[in-house]
Every structure is written in C-alpha cells, then in structure tokens.
N, C-alpha and C positions, 0 to 999 in steps of 0.2 A: 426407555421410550423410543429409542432408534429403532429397537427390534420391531416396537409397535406400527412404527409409519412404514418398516419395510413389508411387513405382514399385509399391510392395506392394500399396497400397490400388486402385491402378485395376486390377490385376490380378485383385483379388480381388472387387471389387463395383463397380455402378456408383453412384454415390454422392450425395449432395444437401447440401446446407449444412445444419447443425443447430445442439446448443447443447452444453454443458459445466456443472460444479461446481467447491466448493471445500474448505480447509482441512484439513489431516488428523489426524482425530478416528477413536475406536473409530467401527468398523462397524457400522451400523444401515441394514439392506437393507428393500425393499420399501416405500419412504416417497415419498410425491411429493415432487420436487427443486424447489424456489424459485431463484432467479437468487441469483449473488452477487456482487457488484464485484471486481473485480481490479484493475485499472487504466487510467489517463487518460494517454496516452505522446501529445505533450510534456504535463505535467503543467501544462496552463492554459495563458493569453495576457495580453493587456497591454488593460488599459483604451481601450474608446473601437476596439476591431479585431475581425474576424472571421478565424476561422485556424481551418483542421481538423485533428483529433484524430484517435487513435487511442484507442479505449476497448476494455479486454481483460477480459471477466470468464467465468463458471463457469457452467456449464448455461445457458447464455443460447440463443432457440429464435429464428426469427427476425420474430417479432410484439413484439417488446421495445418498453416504453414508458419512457422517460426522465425525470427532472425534476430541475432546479437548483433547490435552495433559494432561491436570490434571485433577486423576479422580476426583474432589472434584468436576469442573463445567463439565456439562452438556449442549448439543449442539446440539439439533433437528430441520430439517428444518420439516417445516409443513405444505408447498405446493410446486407445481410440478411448475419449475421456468420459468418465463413470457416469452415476445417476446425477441431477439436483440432489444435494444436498442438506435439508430441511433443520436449521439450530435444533438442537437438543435442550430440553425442559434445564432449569431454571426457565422461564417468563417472567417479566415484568407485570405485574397485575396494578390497573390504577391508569395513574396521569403518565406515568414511564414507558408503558404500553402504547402510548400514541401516536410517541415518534417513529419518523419516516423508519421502515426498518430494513437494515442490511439487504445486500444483494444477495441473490441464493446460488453459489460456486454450482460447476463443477468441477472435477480433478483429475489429473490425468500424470503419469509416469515420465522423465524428463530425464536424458542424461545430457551432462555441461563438462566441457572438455575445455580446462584454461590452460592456455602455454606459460612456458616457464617462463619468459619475458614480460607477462602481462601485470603493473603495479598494484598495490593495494589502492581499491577505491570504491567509488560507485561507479555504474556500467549500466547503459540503457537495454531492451527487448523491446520486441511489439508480434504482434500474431496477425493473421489474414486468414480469410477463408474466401467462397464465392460471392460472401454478402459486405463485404467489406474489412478493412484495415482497423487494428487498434491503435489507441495514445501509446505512450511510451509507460513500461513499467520500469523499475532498479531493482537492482542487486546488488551483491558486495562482493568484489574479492577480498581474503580477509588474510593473515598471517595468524601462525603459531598451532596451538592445541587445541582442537574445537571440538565441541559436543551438542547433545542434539537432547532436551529436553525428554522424559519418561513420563510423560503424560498420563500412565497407569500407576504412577506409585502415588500412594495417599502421604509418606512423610516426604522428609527435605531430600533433596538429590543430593547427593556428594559430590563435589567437585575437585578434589585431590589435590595436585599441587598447581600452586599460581605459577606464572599467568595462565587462562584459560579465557574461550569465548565460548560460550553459549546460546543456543537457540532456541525460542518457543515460544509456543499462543496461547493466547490466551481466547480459548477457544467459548467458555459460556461464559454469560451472566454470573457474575458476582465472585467468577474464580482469582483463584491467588493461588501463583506460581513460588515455589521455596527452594531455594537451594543453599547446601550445608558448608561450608568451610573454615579453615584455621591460617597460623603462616608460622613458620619456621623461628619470625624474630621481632622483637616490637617495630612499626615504623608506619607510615602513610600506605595505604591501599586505598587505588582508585579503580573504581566501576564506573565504567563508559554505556551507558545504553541507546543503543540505535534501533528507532524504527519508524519516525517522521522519515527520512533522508533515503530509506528503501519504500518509501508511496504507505505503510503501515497508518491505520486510522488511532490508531493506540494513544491515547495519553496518561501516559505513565507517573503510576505513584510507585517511588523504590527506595526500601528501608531495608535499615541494621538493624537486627538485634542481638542481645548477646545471650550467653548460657538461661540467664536469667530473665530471658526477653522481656528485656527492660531496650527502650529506644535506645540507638548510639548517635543515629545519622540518618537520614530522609532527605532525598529531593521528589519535588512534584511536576508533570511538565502540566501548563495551565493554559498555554501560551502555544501550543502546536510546534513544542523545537526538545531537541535532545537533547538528553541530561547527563554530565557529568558530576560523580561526588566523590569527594575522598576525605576519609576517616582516618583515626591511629587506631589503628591494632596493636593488640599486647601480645608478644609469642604466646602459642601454644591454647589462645582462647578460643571457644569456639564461638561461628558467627552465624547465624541466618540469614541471609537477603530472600526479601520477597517483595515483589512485581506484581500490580492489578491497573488495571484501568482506573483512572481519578473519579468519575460516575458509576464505575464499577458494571460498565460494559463488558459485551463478550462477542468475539464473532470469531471463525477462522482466518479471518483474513487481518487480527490482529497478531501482527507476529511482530517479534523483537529478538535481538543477537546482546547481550552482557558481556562484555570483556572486562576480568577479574584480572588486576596484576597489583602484585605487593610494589608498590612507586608515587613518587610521587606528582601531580598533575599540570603542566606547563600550559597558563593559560593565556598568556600575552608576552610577547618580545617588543622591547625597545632597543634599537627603530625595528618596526614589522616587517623591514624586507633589509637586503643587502643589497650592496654593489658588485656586478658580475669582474670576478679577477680580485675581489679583496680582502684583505681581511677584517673582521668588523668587530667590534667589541660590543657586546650584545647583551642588554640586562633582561634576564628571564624572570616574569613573574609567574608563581604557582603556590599551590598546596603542597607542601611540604619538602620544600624543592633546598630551605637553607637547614631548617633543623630537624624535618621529619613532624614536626607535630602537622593537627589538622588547622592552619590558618595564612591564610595570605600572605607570603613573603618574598624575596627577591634572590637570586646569583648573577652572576656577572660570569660571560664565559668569552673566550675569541675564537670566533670560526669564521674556518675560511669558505668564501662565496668560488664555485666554480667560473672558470673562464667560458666553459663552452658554451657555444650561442646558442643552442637546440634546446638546454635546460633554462626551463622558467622558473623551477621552485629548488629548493635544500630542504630533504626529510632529514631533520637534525633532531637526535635524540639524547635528550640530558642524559648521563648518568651520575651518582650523586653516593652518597655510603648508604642510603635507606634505597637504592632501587632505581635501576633505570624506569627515566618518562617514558608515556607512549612516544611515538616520532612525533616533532611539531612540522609544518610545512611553511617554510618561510621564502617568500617570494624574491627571485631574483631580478634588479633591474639594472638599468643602463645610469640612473641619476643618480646624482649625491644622497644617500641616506643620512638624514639628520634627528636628531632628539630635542625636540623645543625646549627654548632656554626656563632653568628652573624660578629665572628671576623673575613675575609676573607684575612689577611694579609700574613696568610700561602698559599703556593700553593696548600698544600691539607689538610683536615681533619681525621685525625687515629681514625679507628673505630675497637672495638673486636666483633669480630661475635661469638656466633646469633643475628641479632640486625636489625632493621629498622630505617631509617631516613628520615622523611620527608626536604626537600630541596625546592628552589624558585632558579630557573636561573635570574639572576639577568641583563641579557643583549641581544638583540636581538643576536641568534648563542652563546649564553656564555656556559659554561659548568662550573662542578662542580666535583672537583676531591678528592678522599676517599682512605685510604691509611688500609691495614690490613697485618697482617703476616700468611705465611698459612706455611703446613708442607708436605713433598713431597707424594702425595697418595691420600690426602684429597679432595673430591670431595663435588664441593658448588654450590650451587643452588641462581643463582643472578637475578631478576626480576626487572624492575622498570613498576612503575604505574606513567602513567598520565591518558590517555584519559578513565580511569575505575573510577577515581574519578575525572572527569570534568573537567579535566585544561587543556589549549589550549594547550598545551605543542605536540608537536611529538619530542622524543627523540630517541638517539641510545644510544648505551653501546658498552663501550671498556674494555677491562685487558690488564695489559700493565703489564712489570717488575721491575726489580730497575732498570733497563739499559732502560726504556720507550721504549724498542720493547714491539708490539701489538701481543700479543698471540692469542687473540679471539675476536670476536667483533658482534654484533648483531644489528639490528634494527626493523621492525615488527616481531611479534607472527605468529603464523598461525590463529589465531581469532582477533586478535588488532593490532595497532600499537605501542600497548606497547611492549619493550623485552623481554627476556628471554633467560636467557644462563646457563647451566651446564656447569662446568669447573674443568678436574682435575689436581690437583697443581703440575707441573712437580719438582717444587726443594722447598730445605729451602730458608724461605726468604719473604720479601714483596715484595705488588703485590698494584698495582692501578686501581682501576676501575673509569672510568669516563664517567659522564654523560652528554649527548652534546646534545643542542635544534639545532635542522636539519631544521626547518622552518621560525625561524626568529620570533617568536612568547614570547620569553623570554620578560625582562625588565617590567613587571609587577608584582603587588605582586599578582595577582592571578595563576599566572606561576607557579605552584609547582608541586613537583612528589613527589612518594614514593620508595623510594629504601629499597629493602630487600636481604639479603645476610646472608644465610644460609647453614648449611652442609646439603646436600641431605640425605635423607631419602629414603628407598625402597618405589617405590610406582608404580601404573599403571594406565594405562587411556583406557577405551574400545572404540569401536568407531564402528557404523555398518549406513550405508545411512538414508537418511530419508524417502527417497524411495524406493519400489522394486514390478517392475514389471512383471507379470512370466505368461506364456500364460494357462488355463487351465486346469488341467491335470497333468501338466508336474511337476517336483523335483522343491521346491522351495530353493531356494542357499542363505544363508545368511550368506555375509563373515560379521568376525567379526573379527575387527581389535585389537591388541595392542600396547600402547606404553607406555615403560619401561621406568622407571626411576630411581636414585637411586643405582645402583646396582642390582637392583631387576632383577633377573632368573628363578625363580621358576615358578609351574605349577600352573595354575589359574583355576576353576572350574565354570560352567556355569550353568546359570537355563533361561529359556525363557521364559517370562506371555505373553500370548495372543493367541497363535498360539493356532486352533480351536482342540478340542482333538480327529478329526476322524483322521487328520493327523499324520505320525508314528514321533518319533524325535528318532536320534540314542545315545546310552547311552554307557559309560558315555561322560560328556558333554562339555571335558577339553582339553585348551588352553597348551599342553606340554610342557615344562620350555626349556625355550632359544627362543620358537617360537615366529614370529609376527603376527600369524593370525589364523584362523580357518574358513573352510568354513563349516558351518550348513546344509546337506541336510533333507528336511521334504516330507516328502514324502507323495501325496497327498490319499484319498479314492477310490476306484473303479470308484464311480458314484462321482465327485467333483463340489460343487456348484461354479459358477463365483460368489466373493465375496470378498471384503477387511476384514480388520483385524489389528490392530493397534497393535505390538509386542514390549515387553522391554525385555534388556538384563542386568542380573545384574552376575555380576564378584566375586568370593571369593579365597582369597590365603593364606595361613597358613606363617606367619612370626615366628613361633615358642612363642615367648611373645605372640603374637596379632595377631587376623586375619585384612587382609582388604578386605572392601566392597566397590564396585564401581559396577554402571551402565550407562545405555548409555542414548541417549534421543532416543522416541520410533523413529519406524520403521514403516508406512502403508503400509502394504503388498497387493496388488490387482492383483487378479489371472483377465485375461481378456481373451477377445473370440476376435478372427480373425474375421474381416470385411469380408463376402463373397461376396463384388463386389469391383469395383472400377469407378470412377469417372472424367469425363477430358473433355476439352473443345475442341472442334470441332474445332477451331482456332488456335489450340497449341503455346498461346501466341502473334496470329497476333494482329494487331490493326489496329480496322474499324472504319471511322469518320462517328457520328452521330449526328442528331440534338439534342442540349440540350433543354430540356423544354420537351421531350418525354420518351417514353421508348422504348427501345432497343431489342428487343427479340432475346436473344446469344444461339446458338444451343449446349448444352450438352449431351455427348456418357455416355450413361450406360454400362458397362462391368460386366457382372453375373457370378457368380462362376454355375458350374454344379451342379444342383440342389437347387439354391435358387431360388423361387418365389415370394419370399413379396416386399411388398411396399417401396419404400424406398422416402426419402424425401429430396428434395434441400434447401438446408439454407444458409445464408450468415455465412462466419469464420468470428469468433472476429481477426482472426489475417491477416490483410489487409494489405501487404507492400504500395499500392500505389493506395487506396481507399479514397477518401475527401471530402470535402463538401457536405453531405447528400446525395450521392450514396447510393440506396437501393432498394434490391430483397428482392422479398416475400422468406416465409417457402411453397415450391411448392410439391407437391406432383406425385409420377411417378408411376402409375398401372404398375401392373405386367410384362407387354407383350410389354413394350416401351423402347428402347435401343435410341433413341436419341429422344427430348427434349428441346425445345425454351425456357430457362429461362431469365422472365422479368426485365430486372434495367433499374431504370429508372433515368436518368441523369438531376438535376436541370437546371434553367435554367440560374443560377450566376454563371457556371462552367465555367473554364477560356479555352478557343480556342488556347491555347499555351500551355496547359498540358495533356498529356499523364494521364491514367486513367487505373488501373484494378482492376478487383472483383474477387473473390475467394469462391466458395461455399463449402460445406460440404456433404457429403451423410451421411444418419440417417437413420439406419433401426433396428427394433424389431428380435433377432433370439435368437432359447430357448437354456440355456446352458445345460449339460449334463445330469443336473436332471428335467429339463423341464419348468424351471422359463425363461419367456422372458427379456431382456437386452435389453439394446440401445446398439450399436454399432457406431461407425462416423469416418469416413475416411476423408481424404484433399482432394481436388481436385487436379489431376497429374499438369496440365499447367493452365496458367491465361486467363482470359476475359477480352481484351482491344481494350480499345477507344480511339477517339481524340473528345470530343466534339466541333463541328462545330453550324454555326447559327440556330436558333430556328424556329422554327414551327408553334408558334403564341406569339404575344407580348399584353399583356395589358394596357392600362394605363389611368390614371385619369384624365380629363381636368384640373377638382380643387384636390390639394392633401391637404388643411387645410380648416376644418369651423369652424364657431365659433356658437355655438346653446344656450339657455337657455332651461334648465330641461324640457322636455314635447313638446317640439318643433321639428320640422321634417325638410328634407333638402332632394336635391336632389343629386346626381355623375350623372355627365354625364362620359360615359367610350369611349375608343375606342380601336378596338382590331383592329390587326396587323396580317397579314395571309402570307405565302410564299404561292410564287404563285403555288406553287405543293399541297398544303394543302387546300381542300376548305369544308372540312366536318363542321358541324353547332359545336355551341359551347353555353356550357350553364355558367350563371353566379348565382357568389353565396357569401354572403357576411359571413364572418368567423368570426364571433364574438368573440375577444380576451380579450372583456370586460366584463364575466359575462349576467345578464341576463335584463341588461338595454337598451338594441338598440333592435328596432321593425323594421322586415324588412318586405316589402311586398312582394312577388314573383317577384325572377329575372325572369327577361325576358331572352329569350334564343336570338342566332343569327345563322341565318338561312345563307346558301351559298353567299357569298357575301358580306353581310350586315359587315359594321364596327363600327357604336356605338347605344347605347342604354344607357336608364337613370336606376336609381334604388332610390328607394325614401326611406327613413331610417327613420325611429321616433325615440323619447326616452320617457324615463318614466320620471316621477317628481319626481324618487330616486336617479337619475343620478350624481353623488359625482362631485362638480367642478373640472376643471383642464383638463390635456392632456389626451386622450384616442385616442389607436390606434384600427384600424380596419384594416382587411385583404380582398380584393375582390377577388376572385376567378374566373379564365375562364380556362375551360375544356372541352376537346374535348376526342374523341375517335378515333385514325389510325385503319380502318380494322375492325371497331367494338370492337375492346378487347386491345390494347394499347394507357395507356393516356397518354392525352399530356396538358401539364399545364405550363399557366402563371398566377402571382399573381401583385398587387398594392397594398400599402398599402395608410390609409388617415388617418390623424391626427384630431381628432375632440377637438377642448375648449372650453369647459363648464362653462358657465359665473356664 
C-alpha cells in the first residue's frame, strides 16, 4: 500500500521536501505552525561513539536547527527531511477508527557524536526553525552490545549472547515484535524495557515463551511507566520475547530499546541512600538476587559511599553466582541514613533530626508515623521519596501536634508525586509527621520510601521556559524566575551563555533580594538574522560563609518571521460526499499579504483532528498569480460511508529575513476539508484469490472490474509486486469502455522461497484526465 500512496502523489504534482506537525488537540486553524519533536529511532548510542539517527518530527521545513542539552554530545542533522509519512494499512475499521489519530512524521538523517565522559542516561534535544522552537524530546545513552530491530524479517530475530539492548517499533496496527534467545546456564534473566522515559507513546505488553510457546512470564505497562521482568531460565532452552502495544496500537513513533541480560533484578535498597565518606551496610531486594529463582528476596552487602562532594549518586552493581544486576543508582547524602525500627508495636517511631529513614508501608493505605521535638522558629525541610527511587508507593505527608491537629499536609511536588513540605514550628514541643500510601499500593516489601527531615537551609532555585518565541526584530524578554528557600532574601546575580554577542544585554544582571523574578530584555542588532540559540542561566548569591551556584536548564530561543499570506478552505468546514476509491479535488483560497509574490506550497499537517485510514494530498505547489486552488485527496476505497472525514493543509513558503537569508515560513489552514465518503467508482476483484504453484511455474487471474454507471473511462491493470523480485508478469492488459474482465498471467523464478506470498493487483483509472481513481485485490500464492 505505501507504493500505492506514493504512486498518487507523483501523479498528481511534482513535488519538493517540506515539513509536518503534531499531537491531536481541538482545531485551531490559521496559526503559524512551530516544529515539534517526535522522535530519535535508534533512540541514542553508547558513550565515547558516533552512530546516525533517525530524528522524525511535525511540520519540521528543511532549514531545521538542532541542539543537545549537553554540550559534551553533539546533534547534526545531515539532510533536508523526507515526505509526510502516511501509516501503512492495517486500519482500524469500527469504533477504533475514531480515535484522535497519530501525528503524520517526517524524517530526516541525524549523526549524534557522544564523548567518552558522557554517563549512561536520559539526555534532552529540541529543534527550531523560523516559525518557532520545540518542547523538549529524550534520548538515551546506553552501555554494552546494542542492536537495532530487522523489521523485514517475518520470524524471531536472534539475539546471540546476553547481555544485549535492543531497539524497535512498533511501527502498524496490530504488530508484534519477536525476538529469539537462549543462555549458557540455568539462573534469573531480566528484560528491562524502555520507552515511556524516552517521550515513546507505547504501552507495552512483553512475554516469554518457550520451545513450546507455552507462557513463562509477562509484564503489561497499563499505567504509562516501564517495565521490568525477570524469569528463570534453564541452560540451553530456547526463548521467545515478544513486544506489542497493550490496545494493539501502531504508529512510528512507538519505539522501544529491550535490555536482555542473564542477572538478577535489584529493585529497592534499605536505606535508599548513603552517607557521603561511609560505609553502609545495605539490604538489597530483587528478583533473584539470593537464590537465582524468579521471586522476591533479599542480600545484604557493604558499600562504600564516596567522600567526594560533586557526586550525588553510587551506580552500584550486585554481582551474585547467577549474574551480575543491572547498576542500581543510590543516592548519596549529607544525613544519617536509617532503617525504620522492625518493632511496629509503638504507634510511632521518635526520630532526632538531621536524619533520613528509609521505611516499607506494610498494608494496602497503611501509613507510618515518626515522632521528633522541634523548637518554636525552627524551620524543616521534610521530603519523602518514593516514585524517585522505584517504588510503587504514591504517598502524602502530614504534620500533625501532640494534640494530632494537622498543621500541614502535602501530596505531589510540582515535578513528582513525591512530597515536599517546608514547615515553620509554631511552638515547643513534638510534632508527628506521617506518611500515608494514597493508592493502595502498600503491603509489599518492595513498597518503601525515603523520608528526610531536615533544618532548611538558605537556598534557591531558578527557573526560565524551555521555550521562547520572539518575532524578529523585536526585545527578546526572558523572565527568569525564582524560588526561595530557606530563609534566603538576598540579591542573586546572573550571567547568561549563549545569547549571540551582536545582541545588547542590560548590566548589571541581578535578581534584587526579596524579588521573585526578573525579566531579561536583549535587545536585538539593527539588521537581526531569523535564528535560534540555546541560552543557560546560572544564579550566584553571597551567603557570607559561602557562595551558592545554581542554574537553570537551557532555554531555545527562536526569533521567527510572520507568514505573509494565509490559507483556508473554500468550504469553510462544509462537508461534500464523495466517492471513495477516488480523488477529490477541494478548492483552496490563497490570501497574500501586499507585496508578496513567491510560490508557496500546500502540504498535509501532521496534526489531523479527524484524518484516517490513509487519507492523502500531495505537497502541491501554487504560482504566483493563483488565489484559489483544487487541492487533490484522495480517499481510499476501505473508507467507512458512516464516517465524516477532514484534511487540513499547510502553506510553506520561502521569505528572506532581514539580512537576506531565505526561511520557510508555514501557517495552518483557517477552516477544514470535508467529506463523507459515499460508493466507489470502480471495484476490482479476483475470480480465484489462492494458487498454489511450484518454483518456476506460471498461472493465470482472471479479474473483473466493477464500474458505476456514471464512470466509463478505460482502466489499466497492474500487478504490485510485494514479494521482492521473484514474480514475472507479462503486460497487463488494459480495459477499454465497457469491458469487465481480463486475465494476467504471472510466472515465478526457481528462487521462489516456499510458503504464503501475497500480491497486490492494481486497477486505475483517470476522472477528467488528472484524477485517480483506484481499486486493488489482493491474491495469496503457495509455494509448494
């Protein structure tokens, strides 16, 4: 079917690279369109190598500017990005078909250059053009032995010897990904699958099977979070895993990385952090981490916590007789790390602060209550961690008094759903803080948190968008926010990296003590090129002892240029019924700004409220001197006669900005293009839809084609070869006014692989000389 939609588009224009959009939101026509990430396929590389990418994102033109967060990797694209994209058949046919549907990519060639110093993790991107900046997308740096998913093979991929990481999409409707492996010696194998954590829409279902694919082992994600499983393998069996979407969605922008390693799975520490300079005696719980089988159980190891002040975390990796764990990340602090007492007979445990405690709710909604003395004035800083160190836990936080009135109470952060509360002690006296499971998630031993409860400290936090979009020309404004903690008042001092040095900045460059904010004007050059610019801000404030240093994460800054026309559908929204199986030709008004004359260009939006099943307009092109416009879609012919249908184009045109460099530009279209698809135009079909041939042997189709009686132009046939270069076709015959069947005689070679092969036949016509109209048949051939 891909061959089919590309077939459409040369017929109908001749055509140029452009860009796309995303996400589907109510429609708001008539807006200039900004870029927006989709995705990074393979999702990142490995420390210390250079590897090229695929980066696929949404109205992207091809003057795209790029930036990695860290300067250590580097992020080049290295051609001007392809067609829209249009999903490939499977369709959803029914009530599945009515959802909002995917954004339509385009894609483009990327090389990613990571230094040998850079850790394994997640790592931000965002793109720019003249219409504006993107959100932020993820990637991964990753370690070890990685592979990249065969997409063309119909059985299981082999994966050879563990550990291994894997990547691929799950690219249609209803697919399912397989891949083959064994291990060397009986013990615990865990698969890690990531693809919530790299921006992936994917919810993943991922299963064992074995020789006898019979179930071993399945996780489902249900809940929007990655999945770790680990199994016991018996030497030398062999295993299947396979990977689909849990609604058994498809798009390309579902991608996922699989890390396969025979070990066993580390999924909570008590206590969940250390004390920096010590040595900690640390009970590890995991899957298979004491005896190798598959179930819950504990070690006890001592490790030591670094002294040095710059490291925050220990990537500490068990090793064990069945296998070293992946590395766990356990956080280094400043306070006593404790393990709540096992004796739960008291209604609460008395703790002196500064202190951390690691804790386990011991009961679906259980909670756990901590008892300390505070002094009236004293201001404490109380956090709990679950969801930052893995555990299913969603909890709140309460302070209560000796009289158990609730002073204060929290439950999400503004980043997590972990808490966080500042609290100042109104009197002498103890105080109770308690920690409550909110979801029902408790009563296991992997259920832990970490509570910290500390005197505040002065300190600050910056804060400026991750975006900012400023028309050419004009003052670029960059508020920069803070937030105080601590006590802290005092005046903060600023330095900005990035901002290009023709721009003026005002000096000096300070946050005034009490304020919560600052807005930045930069003021641009005389003659200002349309250009991004990836900006950081870093914060300094005199504590008298000690200074502190704080910054923000960057800023892409993209000065952009005004679309001088606009775009709208001659329909404003009607809806015309057409036959499916044709194309449609929908009349679009050009509206010019005084004084523009250039070409501008109609493209499909990646962001199609109510666009489905292989709907698809050329990239159409409009001379100068034409204000309205028949642009071609052309509506399958499996489109459902009970569903409303509309398209949404783009206009894209070249104008030079101020210093005389050309830009894309790309506006919305104001109002929608719609349809009701009605009966088709011509129907094709196979007498016999199965043969069965031996290598080298030939056959014939008889066909016959189906005409409404308003349609009588000739139609030619053509056979679509989906199998490679093994089927010999003769010349189809064509069908002349009238005529309803005709044979086509097919050979094969004696390379011909036994088994099922599908073919496609083709019949095509032209309405008017210039719009197609197309029906297909498909025919099963087996190859004895």
């Amino acid at each position: 079917m891909q061959r089919l939609l590309i077939s459409i588009v040369i017929v109908l224009s001749t055509t140029r690279g452009l860009a796309a959009n995303a996400n589907a939101v109510d429609y708001v026509g008539g807006v200039q369109q900004p870029p927006v990430i989709g995705y990074m396929y393979p999702p990142g590389g490995l420390p210390g190598q250079t590897s090229e990418v695929t980066l696929g994102g949404y109205d992207w033109t091809p003057d795209m500017q790029v930036f990695a967060h860290d300067p250590r990797i580097q992020l080049e694209i290295l051609a001007t990005p392809g067609p829209i994209i249009v999903p490939e058949p499977p369709y959803w046919i029914g009530k599945k078909s009515h959802r909002p549907p995917e954004f339509l990519p385009r894609e483009t060639r990327a090389r990613l250059t990571i230094a040998e110093d850079v850790p394994p993790g997640v790592y931000c991107w965002q793109v720019a053009n003249a219409n504006g900046a993107s959100d932020c997308g993820r990637f991964l740096i990753g370690r070890g032995r990685q592979l990249v998913e065969e997409d063309t093979r119909d059985e299981s991929q082999p994966l050879g010897t563990l550990p291994v990481t894997v990547t691929g999409q799950i690219k249609k409707v209803a697919e399912v990904d397989r891949y083959a492996f064994s291990t060397d010696k009986s013990g615990p194998v865990t698969c890690s699958i990531m693809n919530h954590d790299i921006g992936s829409k994917l919810n993943a279902i991922f299963e064992i099977r074995n020789s006898q694919d019979e179930l071993v082992a399945d996780v489902a994600d249900t809940v929007g979070a990655d999945s770790v499983l680990t199994f016991h393998a018996e030497a030398g069996s062999d295993y299947t895993a396979s990977i689909y979407d849990v609604d058994f969605r498809g798009n390309r922008s579902f991608i996922y990385q699989i890390s396969f390693a025979a070990g066993p799975h580390v999924v909570a520490a008590l206590p969940a952090a250390g004390r920096r300079g010590e040595k900690q005696t640390v009970k590890l719980l995991g899957y298979g981490v004491a005896t190798g089988g598959s179930k819950l159980e504990s070690v006890t190891r001592e490790i030591d916590f670094p002294q040095d002040l710059q490291q925050t975390s220990l990537h500490y990796q068990l090793e064990t007789p069945f296998g070293k764990a992946a590395p766990v990340e356990l956080p280094i602090s400043n306070l006593r790390e404790k393990v709540e007492t096992a004796d739960r007979s008291s209604e609460f445990q008395p703790l002196t602060i500064p202190v951390a405690v690691t804790g386990t709710i011991d009961k679906p909604f259980g909670s756990d209550r901590f008892r300390c003395s505070g002094n009236r004035g004293d201001v404490w800083r109380i956090e709990v961690q679950a969801a930052q160190i893995g555990s299913p836990l969603d909890v709140s936080l309460a302070i209560k008094d000796a009289q158990q009135k609730e002073l204060a109470s929290g439950d999400d952060s503004a980043t997590s759903s972990d808490p966080v509360l500042d609290f100042k002690v109104p009197d002498d006296g103890e105080y109770d803080i308690v920690v409550q499971d909110v979801t029902g998630q408790g009563g296991v031993e992997s259920a832990i948190y970490r509570l910290a409860w500390l005197p505040v400290t002065p300190d600050f936090k910056l804060t400026c968008p991750p975006t900012l979009n400023v028309l050419t020309g004009e003052k670029i404004t960059l508020a920069i926010g803070i937030e105080r903690s601590g006590g802290f008042t005092g005046a903060v001092s600023l330095q900005l990296q990035g901002i290009p040095p023709e721009y003026s900045l005002p000096t000096p460059l300070v946050i005034p003590a009490g304020e919560k904010s600052l807005s930045v004007e930069c003021t641009p050059p005389e003659t200002p090129a349309a250009k991004a610019f990836m900006v950081a801000v870093t914060g300094e404030a005199d504590l008298g002892s000690y200074r502190l240093l704080r910054e923000t994460s960057p800023c892409v800054v993209s000065t952009t240029l005004e679309p001088p026309f606009s775009v709208d559908a001659e329909g404003k929204d009607d809806v015309t019924k057409w036959p499916r199986g044709s194309t449609f030709p929908y009349p679009v008004l050009i509206d010019r700004k005084e004084g523009f004359t250039g070409e501008i260009t109609l493209v499909m939006s990646s962001k199609q409220g109510r666009r489905r099943l292989g709907i698809t307009g050329p990239e159409l092109q409009v001379p100068s001197d034409v204000k309205r416009i028949l642009y071609p879609i052309f509506l399958p012919e499996w489109l459902e006669t009970t569903r409303t249908s509309r398209l949404v184009v783009n206009g894209v045109a070249l104008v030079n900005d101020p210093q005389g460099t050309p830009r894309y530009v790309v506006t919305r279209q104001k109002t929608r293009m719609g349809f009701l698809p009605v009966g088709g135009l011509l129907k094709l079909t196979a007498d016999s839809t199965e043969f069965t041939v031996a290598p080298g042997e030939s056959f014939a189709v008889l066909l016959t084609v189906l005409r409404s009686p308003t349609f009588t132009d000739p139609v030619d046939l053509e056979v679509v070869n989906t199998d490679g270069t093994n089927f010999l076709v003769a010349d189809a015959p064509g069908l002349l006014d009238g005529q309803k069947q005709a044979g086509i005689s097919i050979g094969t070679t004696t390379q011909l692989a036994a088994g099922e092969h599908e073919l496609v036949i083709r019949a095509s016509a032209y309405k008017n000389g210039y719009l197609a109209v197309i029906s297909e048949t498909k025919i099963v051939v087996l190859v004895k």
